[in-house]
MARDREN-453073 format. One line per 5 residues: number of its first residue (from 1); their letters; for each residue y, z, x of N, C-alpha, C. Coordinates in pm, whole numbers. Atoms other than C-alpha are relative to their C-alpha. Example, Ala and Ser with C-alpha at 12.3 -4.5 7.8 and 13.67 -1.06 7.14 Angstrom:
BEGIN
1) AS) -119:0:89:-450:780:1230:120:0:90 ~ -119:-6:-82:-106:714:1367:109:73:-77
This chain:
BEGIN
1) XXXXX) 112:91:-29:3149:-526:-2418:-109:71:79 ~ 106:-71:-91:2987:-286:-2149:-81:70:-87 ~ 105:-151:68:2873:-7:-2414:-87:-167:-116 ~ 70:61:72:2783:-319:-2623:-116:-61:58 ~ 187:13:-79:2502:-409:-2366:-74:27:25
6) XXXXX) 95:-130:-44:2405:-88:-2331:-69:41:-78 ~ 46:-37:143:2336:-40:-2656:-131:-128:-46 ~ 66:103:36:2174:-376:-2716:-129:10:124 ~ 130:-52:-62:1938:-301:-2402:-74:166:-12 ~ 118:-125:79:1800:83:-2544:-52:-94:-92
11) XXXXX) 30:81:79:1762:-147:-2815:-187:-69:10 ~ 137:76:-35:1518:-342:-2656:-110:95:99 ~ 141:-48:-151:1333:-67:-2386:-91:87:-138 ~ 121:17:100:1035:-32:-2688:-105:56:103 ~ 90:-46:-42:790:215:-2625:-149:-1:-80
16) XXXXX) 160:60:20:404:114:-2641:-66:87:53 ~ 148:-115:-65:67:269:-2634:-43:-70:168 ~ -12:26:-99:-40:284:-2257:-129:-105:-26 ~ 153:36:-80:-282:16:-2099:-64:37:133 ~ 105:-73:-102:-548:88:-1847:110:-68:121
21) XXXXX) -105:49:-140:-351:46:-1449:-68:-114:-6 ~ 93:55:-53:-452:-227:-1289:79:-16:109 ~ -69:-10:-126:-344:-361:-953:123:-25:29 ~ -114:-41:-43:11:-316:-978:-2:155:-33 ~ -14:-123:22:-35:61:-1051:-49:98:90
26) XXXXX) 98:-80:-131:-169:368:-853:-82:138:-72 ~ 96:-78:80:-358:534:-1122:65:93:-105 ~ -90:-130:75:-81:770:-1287:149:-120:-82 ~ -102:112:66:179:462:-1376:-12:-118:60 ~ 8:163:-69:163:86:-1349:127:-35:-43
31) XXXXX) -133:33:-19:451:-129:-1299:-57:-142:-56 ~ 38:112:34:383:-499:-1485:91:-80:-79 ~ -75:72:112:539:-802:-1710:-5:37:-87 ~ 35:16:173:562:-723:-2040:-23:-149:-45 ~ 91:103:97:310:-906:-2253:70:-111:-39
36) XXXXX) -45:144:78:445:-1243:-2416:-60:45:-180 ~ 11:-15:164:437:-1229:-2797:-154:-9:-51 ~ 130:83:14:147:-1449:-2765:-75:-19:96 ~ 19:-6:-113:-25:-1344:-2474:-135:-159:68 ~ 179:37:-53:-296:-1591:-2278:-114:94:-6
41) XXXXX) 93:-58:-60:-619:-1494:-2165:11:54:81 ~ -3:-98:-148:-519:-1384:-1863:106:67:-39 ~ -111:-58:-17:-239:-1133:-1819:64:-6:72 ~ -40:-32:-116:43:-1139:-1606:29:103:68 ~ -44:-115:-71:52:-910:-1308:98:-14:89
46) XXXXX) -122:34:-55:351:-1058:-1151:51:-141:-73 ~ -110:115:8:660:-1291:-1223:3:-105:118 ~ -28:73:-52:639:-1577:-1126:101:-115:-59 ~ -131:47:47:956:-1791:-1196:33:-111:91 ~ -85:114:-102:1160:-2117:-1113:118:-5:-108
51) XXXXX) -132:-44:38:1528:-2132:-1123:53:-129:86 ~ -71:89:-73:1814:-2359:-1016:123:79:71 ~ -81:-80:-15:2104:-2205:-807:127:-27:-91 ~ -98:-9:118:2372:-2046:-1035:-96:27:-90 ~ 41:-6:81:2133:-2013:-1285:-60:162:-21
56) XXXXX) 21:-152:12:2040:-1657:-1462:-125:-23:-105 ~ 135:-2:77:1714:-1547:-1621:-20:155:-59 ~ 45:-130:86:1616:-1272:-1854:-84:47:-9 ~ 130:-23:-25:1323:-1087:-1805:-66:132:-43 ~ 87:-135:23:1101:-753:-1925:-74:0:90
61) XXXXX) 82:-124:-51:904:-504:-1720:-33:106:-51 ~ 60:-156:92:682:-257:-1862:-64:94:97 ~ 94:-134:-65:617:45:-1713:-30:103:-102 ~ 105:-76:98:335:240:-1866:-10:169:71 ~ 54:-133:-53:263:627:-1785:-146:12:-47
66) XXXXX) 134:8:47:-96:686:-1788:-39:138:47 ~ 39:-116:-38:-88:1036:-1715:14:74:-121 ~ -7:-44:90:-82:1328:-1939:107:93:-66 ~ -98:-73:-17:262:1485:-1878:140:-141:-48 ~ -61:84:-60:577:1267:-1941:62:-28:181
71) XXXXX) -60:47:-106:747:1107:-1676:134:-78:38 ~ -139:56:16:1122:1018:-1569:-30:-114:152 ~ -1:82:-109:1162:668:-1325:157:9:-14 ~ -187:80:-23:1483:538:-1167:-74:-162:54 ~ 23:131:0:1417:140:-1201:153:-61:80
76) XXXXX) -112:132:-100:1590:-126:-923:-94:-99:48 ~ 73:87:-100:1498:-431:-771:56:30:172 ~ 74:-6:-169:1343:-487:-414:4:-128:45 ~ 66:90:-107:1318:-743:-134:-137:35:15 ~ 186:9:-42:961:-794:-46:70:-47:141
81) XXXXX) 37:-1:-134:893:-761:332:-149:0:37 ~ 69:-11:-67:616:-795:557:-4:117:137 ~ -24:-65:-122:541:-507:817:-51:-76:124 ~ 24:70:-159:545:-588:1185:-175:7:11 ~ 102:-30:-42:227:-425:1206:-113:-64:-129
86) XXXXX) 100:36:113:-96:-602:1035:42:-97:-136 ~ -59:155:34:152:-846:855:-10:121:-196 ~ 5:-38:165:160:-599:490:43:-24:-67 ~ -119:48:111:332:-684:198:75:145:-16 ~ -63:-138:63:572:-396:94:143:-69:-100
91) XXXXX) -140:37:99:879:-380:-151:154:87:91 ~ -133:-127:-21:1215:-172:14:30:61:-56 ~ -21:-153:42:1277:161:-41:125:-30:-75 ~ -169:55:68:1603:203:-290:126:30:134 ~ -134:-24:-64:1803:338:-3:10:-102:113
96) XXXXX) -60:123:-69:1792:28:193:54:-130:-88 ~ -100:132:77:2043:-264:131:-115:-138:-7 ~ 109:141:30:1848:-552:-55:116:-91:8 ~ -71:100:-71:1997:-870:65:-21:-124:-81 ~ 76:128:102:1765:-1138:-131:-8:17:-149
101) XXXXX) 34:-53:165:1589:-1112:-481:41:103:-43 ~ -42:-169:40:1659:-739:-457:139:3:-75 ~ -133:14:20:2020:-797:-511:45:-80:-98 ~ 13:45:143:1973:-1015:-782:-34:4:-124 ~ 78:-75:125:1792:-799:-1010:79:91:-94
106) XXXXX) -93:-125:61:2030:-589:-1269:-82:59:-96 ~ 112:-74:120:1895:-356:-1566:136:147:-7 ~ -159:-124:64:2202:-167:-1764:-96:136:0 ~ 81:-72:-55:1858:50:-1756:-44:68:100 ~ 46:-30:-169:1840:244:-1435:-90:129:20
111) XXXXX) 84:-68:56:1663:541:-1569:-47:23:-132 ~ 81:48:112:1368:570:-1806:-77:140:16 ~ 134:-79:10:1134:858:-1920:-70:-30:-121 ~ 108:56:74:818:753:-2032:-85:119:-64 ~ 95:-106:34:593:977:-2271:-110:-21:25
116) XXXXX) 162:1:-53:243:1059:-2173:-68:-114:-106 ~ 22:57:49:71:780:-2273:23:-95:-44 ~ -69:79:3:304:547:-2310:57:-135:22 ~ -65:61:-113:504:264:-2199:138:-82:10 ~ -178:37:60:860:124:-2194:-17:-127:51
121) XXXXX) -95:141:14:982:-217:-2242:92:-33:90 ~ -123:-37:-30:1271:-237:-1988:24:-171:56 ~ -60:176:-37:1476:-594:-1991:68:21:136 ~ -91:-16:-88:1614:-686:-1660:68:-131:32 ~ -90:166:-57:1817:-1002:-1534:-32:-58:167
126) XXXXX) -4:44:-151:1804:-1201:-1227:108:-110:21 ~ -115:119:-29:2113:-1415:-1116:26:-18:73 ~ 37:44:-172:2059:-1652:-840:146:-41:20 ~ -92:40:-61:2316:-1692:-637:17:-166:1 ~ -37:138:-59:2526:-2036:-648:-68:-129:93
131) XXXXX) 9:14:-154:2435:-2076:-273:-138:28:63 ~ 200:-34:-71:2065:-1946:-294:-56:-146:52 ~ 82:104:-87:1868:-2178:-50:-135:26:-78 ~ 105:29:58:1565:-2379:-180:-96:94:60 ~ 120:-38:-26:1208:-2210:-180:-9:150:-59
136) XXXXX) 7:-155:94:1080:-1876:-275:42:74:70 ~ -103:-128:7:1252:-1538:-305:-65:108:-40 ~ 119:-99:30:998:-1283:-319:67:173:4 ~ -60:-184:5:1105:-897:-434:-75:75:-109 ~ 71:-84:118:1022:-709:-739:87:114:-32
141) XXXXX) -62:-41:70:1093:-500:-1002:-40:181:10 ~ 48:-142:-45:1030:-85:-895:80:125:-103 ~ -46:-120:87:991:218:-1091:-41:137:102 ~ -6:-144:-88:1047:542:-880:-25:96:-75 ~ -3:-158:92:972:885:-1001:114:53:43
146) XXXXX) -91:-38:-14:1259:1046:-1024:30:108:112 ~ -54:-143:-91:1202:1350:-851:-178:9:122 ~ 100:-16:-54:945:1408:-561:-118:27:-27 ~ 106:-90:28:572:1497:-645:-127:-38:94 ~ 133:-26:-140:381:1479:-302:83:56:116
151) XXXXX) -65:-57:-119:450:1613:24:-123:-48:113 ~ 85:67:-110:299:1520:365:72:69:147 ~ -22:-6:-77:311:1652:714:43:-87:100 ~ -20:74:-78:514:1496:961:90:54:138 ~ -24:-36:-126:569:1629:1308:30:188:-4
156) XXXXX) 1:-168:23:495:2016:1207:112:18:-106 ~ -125:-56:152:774:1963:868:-98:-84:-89 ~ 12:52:136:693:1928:522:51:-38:-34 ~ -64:96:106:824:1602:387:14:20:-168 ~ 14:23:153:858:1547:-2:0:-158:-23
161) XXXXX) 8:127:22:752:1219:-135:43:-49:-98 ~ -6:98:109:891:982:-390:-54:-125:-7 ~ 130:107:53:596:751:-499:90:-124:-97 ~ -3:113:67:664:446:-652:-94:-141:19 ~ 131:84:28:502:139:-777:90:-156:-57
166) XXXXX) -97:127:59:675:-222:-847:-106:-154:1 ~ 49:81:34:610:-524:-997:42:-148:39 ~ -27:47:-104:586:-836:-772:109:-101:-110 ~ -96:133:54:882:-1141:-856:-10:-93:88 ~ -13:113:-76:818:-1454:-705:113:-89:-45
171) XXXXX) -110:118:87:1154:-1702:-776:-53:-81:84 ~ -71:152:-73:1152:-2062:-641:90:-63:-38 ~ -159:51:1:1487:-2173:-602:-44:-158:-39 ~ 13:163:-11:1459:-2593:-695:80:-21:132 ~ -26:139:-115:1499:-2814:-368:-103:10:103
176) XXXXX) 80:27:-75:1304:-2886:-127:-71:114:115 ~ 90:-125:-101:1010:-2661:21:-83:-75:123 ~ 82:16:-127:833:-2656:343:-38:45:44 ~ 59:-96:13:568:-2467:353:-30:0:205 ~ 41:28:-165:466:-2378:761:-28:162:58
181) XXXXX) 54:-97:2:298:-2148:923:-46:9:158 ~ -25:-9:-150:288:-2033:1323:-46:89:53 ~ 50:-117:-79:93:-1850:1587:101:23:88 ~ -66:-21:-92:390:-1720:1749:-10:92:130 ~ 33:-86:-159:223:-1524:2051:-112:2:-23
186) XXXXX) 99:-28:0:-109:-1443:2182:-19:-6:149 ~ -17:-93:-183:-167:-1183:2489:-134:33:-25 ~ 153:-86:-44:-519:-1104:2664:41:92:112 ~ 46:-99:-71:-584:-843:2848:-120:32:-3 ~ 154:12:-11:-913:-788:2984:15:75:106
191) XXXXX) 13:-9:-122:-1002:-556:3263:-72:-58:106 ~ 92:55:-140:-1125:-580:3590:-153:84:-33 ~ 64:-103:11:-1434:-442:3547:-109:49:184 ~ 42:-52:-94:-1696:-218:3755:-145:-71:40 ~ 124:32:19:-2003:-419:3853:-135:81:-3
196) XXXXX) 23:155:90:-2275:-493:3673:44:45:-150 ~ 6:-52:139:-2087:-307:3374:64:-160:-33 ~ -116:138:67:-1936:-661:3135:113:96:-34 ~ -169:3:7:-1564:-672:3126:5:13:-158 ~ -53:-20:162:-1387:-568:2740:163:-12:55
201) XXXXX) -88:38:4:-1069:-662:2662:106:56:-127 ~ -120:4:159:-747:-621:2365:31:-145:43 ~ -54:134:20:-620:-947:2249:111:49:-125 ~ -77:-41:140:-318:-935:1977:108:-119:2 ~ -102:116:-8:-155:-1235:1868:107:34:-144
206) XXXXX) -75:-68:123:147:-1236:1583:-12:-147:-99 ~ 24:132:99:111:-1503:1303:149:26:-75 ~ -156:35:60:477:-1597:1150:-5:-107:-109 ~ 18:77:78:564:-1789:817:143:-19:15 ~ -90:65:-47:810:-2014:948:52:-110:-98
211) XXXXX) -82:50:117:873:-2190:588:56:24:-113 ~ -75:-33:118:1054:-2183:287:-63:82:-122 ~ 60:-39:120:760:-2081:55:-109:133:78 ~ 122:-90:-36:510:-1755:80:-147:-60:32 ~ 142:41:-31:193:-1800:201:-133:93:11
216) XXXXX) 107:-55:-27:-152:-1655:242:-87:2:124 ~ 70:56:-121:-262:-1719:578:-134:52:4 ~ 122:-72:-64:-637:-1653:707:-49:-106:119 ~ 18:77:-240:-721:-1673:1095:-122:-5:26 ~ 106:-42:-6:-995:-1726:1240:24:-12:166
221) XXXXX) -25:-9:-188:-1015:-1581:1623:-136:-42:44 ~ 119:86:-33:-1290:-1771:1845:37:18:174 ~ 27:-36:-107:-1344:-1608:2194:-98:-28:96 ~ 138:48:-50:-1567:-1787:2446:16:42:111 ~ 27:-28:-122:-1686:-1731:2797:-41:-98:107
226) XXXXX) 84:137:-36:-1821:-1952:3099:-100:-23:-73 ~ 88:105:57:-2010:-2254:3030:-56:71:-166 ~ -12:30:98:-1934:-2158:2659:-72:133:-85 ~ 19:-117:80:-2056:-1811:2580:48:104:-99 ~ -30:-92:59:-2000:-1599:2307:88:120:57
231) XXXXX) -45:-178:-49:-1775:-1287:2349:34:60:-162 ~ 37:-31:142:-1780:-1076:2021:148:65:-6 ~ -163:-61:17:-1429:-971:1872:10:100:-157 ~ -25:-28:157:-1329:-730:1577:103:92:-23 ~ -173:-17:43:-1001:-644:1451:74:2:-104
236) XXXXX) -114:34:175:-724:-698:1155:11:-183:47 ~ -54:159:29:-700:-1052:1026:127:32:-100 ~ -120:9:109:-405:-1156:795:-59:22:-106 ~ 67:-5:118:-495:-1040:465:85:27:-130 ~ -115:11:67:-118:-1060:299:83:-55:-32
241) XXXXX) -111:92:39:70:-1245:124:110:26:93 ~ -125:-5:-108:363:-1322:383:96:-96:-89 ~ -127:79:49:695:-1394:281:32:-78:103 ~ -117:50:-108:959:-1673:419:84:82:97 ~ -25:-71:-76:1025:-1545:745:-41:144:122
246) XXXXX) 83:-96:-24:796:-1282:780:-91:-31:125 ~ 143:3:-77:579:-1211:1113:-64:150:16 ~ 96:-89:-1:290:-989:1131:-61:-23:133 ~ 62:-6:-135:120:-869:1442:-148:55:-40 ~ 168:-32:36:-273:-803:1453:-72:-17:127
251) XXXXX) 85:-23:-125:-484:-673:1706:-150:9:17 ~ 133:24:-25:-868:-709:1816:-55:34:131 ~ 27:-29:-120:-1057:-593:2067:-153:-98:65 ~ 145:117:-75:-1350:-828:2318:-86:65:104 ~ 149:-53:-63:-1679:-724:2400:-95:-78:38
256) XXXXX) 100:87:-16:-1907:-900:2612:8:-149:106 ~ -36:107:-122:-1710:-1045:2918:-63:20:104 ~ 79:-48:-151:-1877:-1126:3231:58:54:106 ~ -96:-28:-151:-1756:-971:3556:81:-82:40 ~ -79:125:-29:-1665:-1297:3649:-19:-108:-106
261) XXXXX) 52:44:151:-1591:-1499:3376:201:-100:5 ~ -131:129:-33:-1324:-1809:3268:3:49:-181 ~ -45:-69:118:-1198:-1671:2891:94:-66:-88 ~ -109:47:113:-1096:-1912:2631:13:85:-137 ~ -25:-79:104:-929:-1734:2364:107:-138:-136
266) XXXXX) -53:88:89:-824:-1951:2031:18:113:-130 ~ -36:-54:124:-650:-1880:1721:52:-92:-119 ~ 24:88:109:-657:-2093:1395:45:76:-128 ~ -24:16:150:-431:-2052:1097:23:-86:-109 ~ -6:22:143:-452:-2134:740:70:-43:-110
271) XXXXX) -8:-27:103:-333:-2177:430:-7:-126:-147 ~ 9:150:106:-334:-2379:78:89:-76:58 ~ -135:144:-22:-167:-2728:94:29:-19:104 ~ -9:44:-133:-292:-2771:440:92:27:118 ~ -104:-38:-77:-74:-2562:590:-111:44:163
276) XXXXX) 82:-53:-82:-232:-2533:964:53:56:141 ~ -87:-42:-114:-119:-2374:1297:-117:47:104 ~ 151:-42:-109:-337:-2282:1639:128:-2:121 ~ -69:-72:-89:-265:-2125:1954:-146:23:80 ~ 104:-25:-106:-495:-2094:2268:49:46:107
281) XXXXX) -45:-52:-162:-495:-1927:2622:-89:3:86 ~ 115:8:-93:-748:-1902:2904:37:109:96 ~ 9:-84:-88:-802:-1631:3119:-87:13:105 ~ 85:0:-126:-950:-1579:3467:-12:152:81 ~ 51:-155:-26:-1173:-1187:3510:-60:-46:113
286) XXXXX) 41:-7:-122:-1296:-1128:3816:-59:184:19 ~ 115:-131:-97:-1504:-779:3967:73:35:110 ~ -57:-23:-127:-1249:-619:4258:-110:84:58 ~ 127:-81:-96:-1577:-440:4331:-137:-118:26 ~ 76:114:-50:-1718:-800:4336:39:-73:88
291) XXXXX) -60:75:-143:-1490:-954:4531:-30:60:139 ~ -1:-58:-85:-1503:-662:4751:-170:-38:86 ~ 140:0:-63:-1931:-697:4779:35:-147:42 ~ -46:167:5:-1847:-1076:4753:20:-46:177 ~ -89:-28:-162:-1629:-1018:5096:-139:28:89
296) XXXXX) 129:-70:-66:-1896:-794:5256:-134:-112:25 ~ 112:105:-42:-2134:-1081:5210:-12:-90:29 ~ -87:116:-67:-1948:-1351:5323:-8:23:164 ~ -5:-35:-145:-1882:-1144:5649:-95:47:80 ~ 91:-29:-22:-2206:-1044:5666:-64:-136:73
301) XXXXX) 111:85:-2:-2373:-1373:5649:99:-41:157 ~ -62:67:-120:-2101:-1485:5921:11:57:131 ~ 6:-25:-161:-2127:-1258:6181:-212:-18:39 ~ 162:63:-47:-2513:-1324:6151:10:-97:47 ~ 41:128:-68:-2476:-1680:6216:60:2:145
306) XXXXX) -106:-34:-131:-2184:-1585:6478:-129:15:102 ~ 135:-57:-106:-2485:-1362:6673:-122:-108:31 ~ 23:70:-48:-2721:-1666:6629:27:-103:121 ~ -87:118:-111:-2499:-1934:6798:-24:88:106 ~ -14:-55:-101:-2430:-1697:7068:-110:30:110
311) XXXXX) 154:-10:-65:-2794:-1611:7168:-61:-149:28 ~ 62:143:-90:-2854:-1962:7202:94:-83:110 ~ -80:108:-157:-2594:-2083:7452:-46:45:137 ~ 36:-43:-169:-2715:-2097:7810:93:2:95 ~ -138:-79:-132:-2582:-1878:8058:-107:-17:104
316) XXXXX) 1:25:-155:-2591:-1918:8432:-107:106:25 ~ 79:-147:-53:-2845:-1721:8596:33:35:153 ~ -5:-42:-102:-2792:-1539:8921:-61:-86:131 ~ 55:98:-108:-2846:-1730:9284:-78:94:75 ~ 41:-59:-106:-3083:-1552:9526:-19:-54:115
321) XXX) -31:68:-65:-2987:-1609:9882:-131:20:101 ~ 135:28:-62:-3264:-1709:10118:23:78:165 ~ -17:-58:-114:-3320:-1434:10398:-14:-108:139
């Protein structure tokens, strides 16, 4: 039965003239659905899918070579992650353990060489777990080059790179979603500054997708000053699809605080289907070279008045005794 599946999937990995990349590719091979018989107007550049748990699905990926050399991949599925930093989408490397979608992806196919020009057909499966929990399951379908062809400095050694390129899978499990979406932190820092230079600041809050389904978040940061002034901010917003679970951190920097100054800082997320979330803080800058003149002129003005008072109280004058 095994060689009979193996046989029946060469069968099906059908090699096609290449199409142009587009944005699942990186200019030398794209990673995409294979076409539908009967394609739409549009094309798909990712799977998107709904499933029930227990249930299995059958699926093609075409990877195209668009270079002029062939080319050998090693094809697996991926978890989709978010990095800590700037909230990115990425897929996992093959040598980390996929846990989610990744782990649900098979393909009796695990290596493929594509001729210049080309592009292969390659069927793969997905079989949701029993026990998979409702909402989406975001991973994808990745074609590796087999063998290194970049290199990059990293701490005075020459790395070797294996490039790859995968094609996104969205599943939604059937039952009940809940989409949600969370400013889970948000830190100022502002110095003290030197008077009359204005005070600058870092701000970096982390935005989290605290429901069942992916989302798109977009923030909008809104930095004011006393009695309601402007302070100017510019930084990384969210600009990635975030998976269930996923938080991203994003940093900004504030220009345009007063010495002394009262510092509302707000943060406002997003997304379709009214997904909304906010987060505020207030801060209180101050001048230790204002306080200090501040002081100085406080004690100034007070030993002046001190020296007034004093010059006006009447003192005794001397008796002269009568010869």
């Amino acid at each position: 039965m095994r060689i009979a599946a193996a046989a029946l999937a060469l069968a099906a990995l059908l090699f096609v003239p290449a199409t142009p990349a587009r944005a699942t590719g990186n200019g030398e091979w794209a990673v995409t659905p294979t076409p539908a018989k009967n394609p739409g107007p549009t094309p798909r550049l990712y799977f998107f899918l709904d499933a029930s748990p227990g249930q299995t699905i059958q699926e093609s990926v075409r990877v195209t070579n668009l270079g002029k050399e062939p080319r050998s991949f090693v094809i697996y599925g991926a978890d989709a992650y978010n990095t800590v930093k700037d909230g990115g989408f990425a897929l996992r490397t093959k040598d980390r353990a996929q846990v989610d979608l990744g782990a649900w992806v098979s393909s009796v196919v695990g290596n493929v060489t594509v001729p210049a020009g080309a592009g292969a057909d390659i069927p793969f499966t997905i079989t949701v777990p029993a026990q998979a929990t409702p909402g989406d399951h975001v991973g994808g379908v990745v074609a590796m080059e087999s063998e290194p062809s970049a290199t990059a400095d990293a701490s005075g050694a020459t790395v070797r790179i294996q490039r790859a390129v995968g094609a996104r899978v969205y599943l939604r499990v059937a039952g009940t979603v809940v989409p949600g979406l969370s400013v889970s932190g948000l830190d100022v820092d502002i110095d003290s500054p030197l008077l009359p230079v204005p005070a600058r600041g870092d701000l970096t809050y982390r935005v989290a997708n605290v429901g069942n389904v992916h989302l798109m978040p977009a923030a909008t940061v809104r930095v004011t000053g006393l009695f309601g002034h402007q302070i100017t901010t510019t930084g990384t917003l969210p600009s990635s699809d975030m998976v269930p679970g996923a938080e991203g951190r994003f940093s900004m920097r504030a220009e345009g605080v007063w010495p002394f100054d009262v510092v509302t800082t707000s943060v406002v997320v997003k997304a379709d289907g009214g997904v909304y979330a906010r987060r505020s803080v207030r801060s209180f800058v101050w001048s230790w070279t204002g306080v200090a003149l501040l002081v100085l002129l406080v004690g100034g003005v007070w030993w002046s008045a001190r020296r007034r008072i004093r010059s006006r109280e009447a003192r005794p004058r001397g008796l002269v005794a009568a010869g």
